[in-house]
C-alpha positions in Angstrom: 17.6 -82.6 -3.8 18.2 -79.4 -2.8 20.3 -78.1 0.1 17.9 -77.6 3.1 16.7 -81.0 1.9 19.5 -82.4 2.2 20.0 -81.1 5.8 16.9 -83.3 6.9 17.4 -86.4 4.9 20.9 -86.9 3.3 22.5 -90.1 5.0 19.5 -90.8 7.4 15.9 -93.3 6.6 13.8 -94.6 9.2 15.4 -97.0 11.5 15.1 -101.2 9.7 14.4 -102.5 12.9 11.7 -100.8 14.4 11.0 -98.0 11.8 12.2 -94.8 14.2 12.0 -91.6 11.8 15.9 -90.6 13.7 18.6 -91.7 13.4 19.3 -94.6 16.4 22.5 -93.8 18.5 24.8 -97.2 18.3 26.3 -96.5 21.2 28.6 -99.7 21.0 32.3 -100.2 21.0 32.2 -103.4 19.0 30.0 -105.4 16.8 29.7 -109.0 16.5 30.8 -111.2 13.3 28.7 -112.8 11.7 31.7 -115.7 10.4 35.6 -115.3 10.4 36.0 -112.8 8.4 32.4 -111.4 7.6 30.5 -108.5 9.5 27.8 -106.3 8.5 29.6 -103.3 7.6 31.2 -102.4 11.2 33.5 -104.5 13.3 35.1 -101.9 15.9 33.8 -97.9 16.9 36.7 -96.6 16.1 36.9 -97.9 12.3 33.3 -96.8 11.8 30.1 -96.6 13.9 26.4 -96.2 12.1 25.3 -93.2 13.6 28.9 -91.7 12.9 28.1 -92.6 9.5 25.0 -91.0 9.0 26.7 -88.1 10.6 30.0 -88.3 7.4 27.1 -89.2 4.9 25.1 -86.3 5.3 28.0 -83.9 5.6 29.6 -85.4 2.2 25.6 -84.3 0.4 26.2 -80.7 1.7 29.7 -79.9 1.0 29.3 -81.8 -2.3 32.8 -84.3 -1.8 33.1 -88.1 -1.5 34.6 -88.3 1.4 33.6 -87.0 5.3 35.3 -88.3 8.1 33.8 -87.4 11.5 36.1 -86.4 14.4 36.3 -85.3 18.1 36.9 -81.6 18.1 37.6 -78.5 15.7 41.1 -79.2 16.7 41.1 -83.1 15.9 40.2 -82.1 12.4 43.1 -80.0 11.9 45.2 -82.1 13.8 44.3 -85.3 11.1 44.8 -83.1 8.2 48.0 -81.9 9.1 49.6 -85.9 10.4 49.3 -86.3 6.2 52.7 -84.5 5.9 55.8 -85.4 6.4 59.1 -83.4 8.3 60.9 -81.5 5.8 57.3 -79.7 4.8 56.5 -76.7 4.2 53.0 -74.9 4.4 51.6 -71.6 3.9 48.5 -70.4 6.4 46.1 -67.6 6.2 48.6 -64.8 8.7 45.1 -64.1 10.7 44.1 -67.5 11.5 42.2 -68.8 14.7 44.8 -69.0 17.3 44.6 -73.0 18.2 45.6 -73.4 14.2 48.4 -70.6 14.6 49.6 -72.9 18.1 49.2 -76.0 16.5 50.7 -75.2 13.2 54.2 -73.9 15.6 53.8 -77.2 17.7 54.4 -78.6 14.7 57.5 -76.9 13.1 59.2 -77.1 16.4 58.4 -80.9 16.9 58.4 -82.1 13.5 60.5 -80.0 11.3 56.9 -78.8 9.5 58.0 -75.5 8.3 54.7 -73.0 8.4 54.2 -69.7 6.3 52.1 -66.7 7.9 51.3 -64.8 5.1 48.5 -62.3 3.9 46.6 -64.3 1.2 44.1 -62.1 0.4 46.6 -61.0 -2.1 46.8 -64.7 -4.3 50.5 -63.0 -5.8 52.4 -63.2 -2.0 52.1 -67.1 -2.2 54.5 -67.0 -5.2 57.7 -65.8 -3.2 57.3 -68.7 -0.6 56.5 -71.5 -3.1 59.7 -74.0 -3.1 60.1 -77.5 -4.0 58.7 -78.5 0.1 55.7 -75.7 -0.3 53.0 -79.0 -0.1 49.9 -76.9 0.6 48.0 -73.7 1.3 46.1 -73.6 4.5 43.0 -71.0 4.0 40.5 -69.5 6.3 37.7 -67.5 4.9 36.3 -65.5 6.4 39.1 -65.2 8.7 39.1 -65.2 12.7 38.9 -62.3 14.4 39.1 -60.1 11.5 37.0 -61.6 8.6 38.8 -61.0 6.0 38.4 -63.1 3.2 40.8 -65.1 0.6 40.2 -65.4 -3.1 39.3 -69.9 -3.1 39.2 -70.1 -6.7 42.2 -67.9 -7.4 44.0 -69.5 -4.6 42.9 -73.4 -5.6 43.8 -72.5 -9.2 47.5 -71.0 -8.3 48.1 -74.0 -5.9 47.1 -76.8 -8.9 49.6 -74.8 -11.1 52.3 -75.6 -8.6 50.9 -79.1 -7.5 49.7 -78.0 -3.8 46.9 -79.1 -2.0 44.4 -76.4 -1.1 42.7 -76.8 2.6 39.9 -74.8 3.6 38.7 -74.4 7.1 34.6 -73.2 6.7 33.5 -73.2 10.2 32.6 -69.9 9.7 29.6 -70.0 6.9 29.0 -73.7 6.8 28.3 -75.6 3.7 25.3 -73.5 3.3 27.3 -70.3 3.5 30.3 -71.2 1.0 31.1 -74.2 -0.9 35.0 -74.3 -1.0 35.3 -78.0 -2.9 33.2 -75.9 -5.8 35.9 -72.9 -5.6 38.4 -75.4 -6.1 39.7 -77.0 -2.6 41.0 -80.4 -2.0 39.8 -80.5 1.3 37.5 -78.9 4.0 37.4 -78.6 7.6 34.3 -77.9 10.1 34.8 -77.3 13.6 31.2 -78.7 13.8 31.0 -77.7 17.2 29.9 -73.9 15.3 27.1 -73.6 13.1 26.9 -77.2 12.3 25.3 -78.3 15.9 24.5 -74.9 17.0 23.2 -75.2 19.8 26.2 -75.0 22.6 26.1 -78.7 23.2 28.5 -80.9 21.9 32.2 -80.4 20.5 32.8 -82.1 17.2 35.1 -81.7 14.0 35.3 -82.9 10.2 37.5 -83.5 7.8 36.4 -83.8 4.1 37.9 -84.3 0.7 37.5 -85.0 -2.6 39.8 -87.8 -4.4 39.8 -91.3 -3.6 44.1 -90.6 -2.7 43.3 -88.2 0.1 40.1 -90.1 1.0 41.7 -93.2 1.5 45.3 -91.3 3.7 42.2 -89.7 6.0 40.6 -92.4 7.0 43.4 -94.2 8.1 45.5 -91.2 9.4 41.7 -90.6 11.6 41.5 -94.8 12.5 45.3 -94.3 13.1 45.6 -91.8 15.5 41.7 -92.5 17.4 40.6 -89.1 16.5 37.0 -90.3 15.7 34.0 -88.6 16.8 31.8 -90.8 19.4 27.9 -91.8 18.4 26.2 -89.6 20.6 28.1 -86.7 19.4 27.2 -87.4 16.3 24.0 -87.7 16.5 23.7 -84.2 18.5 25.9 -82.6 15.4 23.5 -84.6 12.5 20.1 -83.4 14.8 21.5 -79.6 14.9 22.0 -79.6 10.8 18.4 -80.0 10.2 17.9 -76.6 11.4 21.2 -75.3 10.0 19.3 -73.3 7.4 16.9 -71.7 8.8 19.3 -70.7 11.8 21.8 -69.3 9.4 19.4 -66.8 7.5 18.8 -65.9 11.7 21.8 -65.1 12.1 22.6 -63.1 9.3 20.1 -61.2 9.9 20.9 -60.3 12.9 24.6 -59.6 12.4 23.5 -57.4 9.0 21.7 -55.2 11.7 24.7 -55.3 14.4 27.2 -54.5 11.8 25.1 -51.2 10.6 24.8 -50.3 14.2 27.5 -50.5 15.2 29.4 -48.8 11.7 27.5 -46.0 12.4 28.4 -46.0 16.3 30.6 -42.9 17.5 32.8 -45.4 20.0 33.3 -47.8 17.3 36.8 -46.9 15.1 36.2 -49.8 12.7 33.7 -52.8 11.5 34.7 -56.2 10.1 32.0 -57.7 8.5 32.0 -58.7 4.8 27.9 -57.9 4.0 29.0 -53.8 4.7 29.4 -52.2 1.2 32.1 -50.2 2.7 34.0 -54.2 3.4 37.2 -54.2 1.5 36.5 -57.3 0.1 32.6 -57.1 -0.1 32.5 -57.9 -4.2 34.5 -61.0 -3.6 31.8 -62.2 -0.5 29.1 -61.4 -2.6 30.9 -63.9 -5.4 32.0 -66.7 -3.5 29.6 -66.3 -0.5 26.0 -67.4 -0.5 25.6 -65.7 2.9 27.6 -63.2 4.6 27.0 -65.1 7.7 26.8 -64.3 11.8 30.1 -63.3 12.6 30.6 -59.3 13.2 34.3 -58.4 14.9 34.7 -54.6 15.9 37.5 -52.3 17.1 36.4 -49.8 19.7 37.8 -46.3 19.7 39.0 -46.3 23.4 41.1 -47.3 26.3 41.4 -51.0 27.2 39.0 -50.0 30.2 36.8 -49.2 27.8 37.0 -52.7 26.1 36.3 -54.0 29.1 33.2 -52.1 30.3 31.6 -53.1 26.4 32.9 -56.9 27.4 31.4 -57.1 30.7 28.4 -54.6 29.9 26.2 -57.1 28.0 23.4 -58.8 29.3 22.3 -60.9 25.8 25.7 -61.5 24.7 27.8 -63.6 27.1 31.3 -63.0 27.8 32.4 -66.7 26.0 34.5 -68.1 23.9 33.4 -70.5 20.9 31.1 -69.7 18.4 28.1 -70.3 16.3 25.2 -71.2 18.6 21.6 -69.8 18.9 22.6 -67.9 21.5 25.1 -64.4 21.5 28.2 -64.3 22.6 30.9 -61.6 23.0 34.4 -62.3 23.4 38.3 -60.5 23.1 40.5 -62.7 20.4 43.3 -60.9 22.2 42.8 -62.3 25.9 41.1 -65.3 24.7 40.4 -67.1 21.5 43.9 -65.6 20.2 45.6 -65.6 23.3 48.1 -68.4 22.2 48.9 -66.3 19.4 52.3 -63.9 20.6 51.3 -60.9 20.4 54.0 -60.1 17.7 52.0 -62.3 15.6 49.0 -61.0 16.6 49.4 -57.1 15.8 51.1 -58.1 12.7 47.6 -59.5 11.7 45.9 -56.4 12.6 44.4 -58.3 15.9 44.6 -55.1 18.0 43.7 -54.9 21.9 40.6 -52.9 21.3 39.1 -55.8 18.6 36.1 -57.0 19.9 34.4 -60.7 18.0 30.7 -61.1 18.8 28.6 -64.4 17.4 25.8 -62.8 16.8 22.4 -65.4 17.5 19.1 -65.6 16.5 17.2 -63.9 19.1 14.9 -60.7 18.3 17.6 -57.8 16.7 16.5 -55.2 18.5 17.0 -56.9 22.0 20.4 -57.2 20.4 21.0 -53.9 19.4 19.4 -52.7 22.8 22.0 -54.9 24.7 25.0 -53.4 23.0 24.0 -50.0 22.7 23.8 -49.8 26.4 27.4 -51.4 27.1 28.7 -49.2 24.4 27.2 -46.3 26.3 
């Protein structure tokens, strides 16, 4: 079937016992035996839930993979991926990353001797230089957060393979319907599904998927293991927001293609970041291994702090929030909030200036939108 298909029925069929056209929310911690040894599939919530599974099953149709393993947050999923290896480690991470990852990944090399890489990958050669005998994976993020810049998968999945590395691809930010990272190559995926997944504001969630029955089987338990499993009526919020996760993406692309004009050809506004501009560094690679360019549009403003704070404060449309992804705007500083656990060292070496500005752009009418910023801009 095809994707938007998919969205409505892969994983889901009317309910068996009284024919309901949704998906029923088990909202049970345990299920009963049927004899020692025998149940129908599901013994404990935290092994597996139906609804959860619905939820995994659907997700495994869109990113094309055989494995989906629901979990709590964004943070859960990364957290999971990352209790795979062992101390000694070493990984390499996309140097502009969100800033929980950047946190997490130093939490982890000063707990658990997990040595982490910050390096530019959207040149594939500047692996080669920190690829040892411990190098066990790449971490990517494409399109990156703040700055959206954008890392070659195939090239990337192809050089790791060489050198036996996994490749691990965080695609909150296009969904599977925006990019397809196990086709490019990856070993595995993972969704804040909080973003564009649910989109709609209303439930935090996470995923982890892969693509071998050897990293299948280590996910599952490592998730069982640690409890980081996503509850049913989360997952049935996240598996009711996918049905419209098509036609809410082409929304917010549009939307964003018209913020991202107006606001490249704004007088305040020193620079864009927003892969569907022609003048986008790395616009001929989005347009390759991009179906979308998707609803995220960063900016850096040509001004004083003050005057990032007047455009922060100045919307009405886009709220002053953090997170991402919903059907409504938001506007928010990476420096003094979503990247604020990055040092700042860190931070300016990525190019995550003071004056960059990250708006989710939504799906309401584009020229309240434009409306809204032009008069915080001024």
């Amino acid at each position: 079937m095809s994707f938007q298909t998919d969205t409505i029925h892969a994983g889901v069929a009317p309910d068996k016992a009284y024919g309901a056209i949704m998906t029923p929310i088990y909202q049970s911690s345990t299920f009963v035996f049927e004899d020692i040894g025998k149940h129908k599939g599901f013994d404990y919530t935290r092994s597996g839930n139906p609804t959860r599974k619905a939820l995994e099953d659907n997700l495994c149709a869109l990113e094309g993979c055989s494995s989906a393993v629901a979990v709590t947050t964004g943070m859960a999923a990364i957290t999971s991926v990352l209790s795979i290896f062992h101390s000694g480690d070493e990984i390499i991470c996309t140097d502009d990353c969100y800033g929980g990852t950047s946190r997490l990944l130093k939490t982890l090399e000063e707990h658990f001797n997990i040595r982490v890489n910050f390096i530019n990958l959207r040149n594939t050669r500047n692996l080669i230089p920190f690829i040892n005998e411990k190098t066990k994976a790449v971490w990517v993020e494409t399109p990156s957060n703040p700055l959206l810049n954008l890392v070659d998968i195939a090239e990337i999945s192809a050089l790791a393979k060489e050198r036996g590395l996994l490749t691990i691809v965080d695609n909150t930010f296009l969904s599977p319907y925006g990019q397809k990272p196990f086709e490019l190559g990856a070993d595995i995926v993972v969704h804040s599904t909080t973003k564009y997944l649910n989109g709609h504001s209303d439930v935090v969630g996470g995923a982890v998927l892969s693509n071998s029955l050897d990293l299948d089987a280590k996910l599952k338990f490592t998730v069982n293991a640690l409890g980081t499993c996503a509850q049913p009526f989360d997952c049935w919020l996240v598996l009711r927001g996918i049905k419209t996760l098509v036609l809410r993406m082409r929304e917010h692309e549009r939307n964003a293609k018209a913020v991202a004009e107006f606001l490249y050809n704004h007088p305040k506004v020193r620079q864009v970041f927003y892969p569907g501009l022609p003048s986008h560094p790395q616009h001929e690679l989005a347009k390759k291994q991009q179906k979308i360019f998707g609803g995220m549009v960063s900016f850096e403003l040509n001004g004083t702090i003050d005057d990032v704070n007047r455009v922060l404060t100045g919307t009405k449309l886009f709220s002053l929030a953090e997170s991402l992804g919903g059907v409504e705007s938001l506007i928010e500083h990476p420096a003094t909030m979503s990247h604020a656990s990055m040092d700042r060292e860190h931070r300016e070496a990525a190019g995550i200036t003071d004056n960059v500005i990250r708006l989710s752009v939504g799906i309401e009418d584009s020229d309240d939108l434009l409306e809204d910023l032009g008069r915080a801009l001024g």
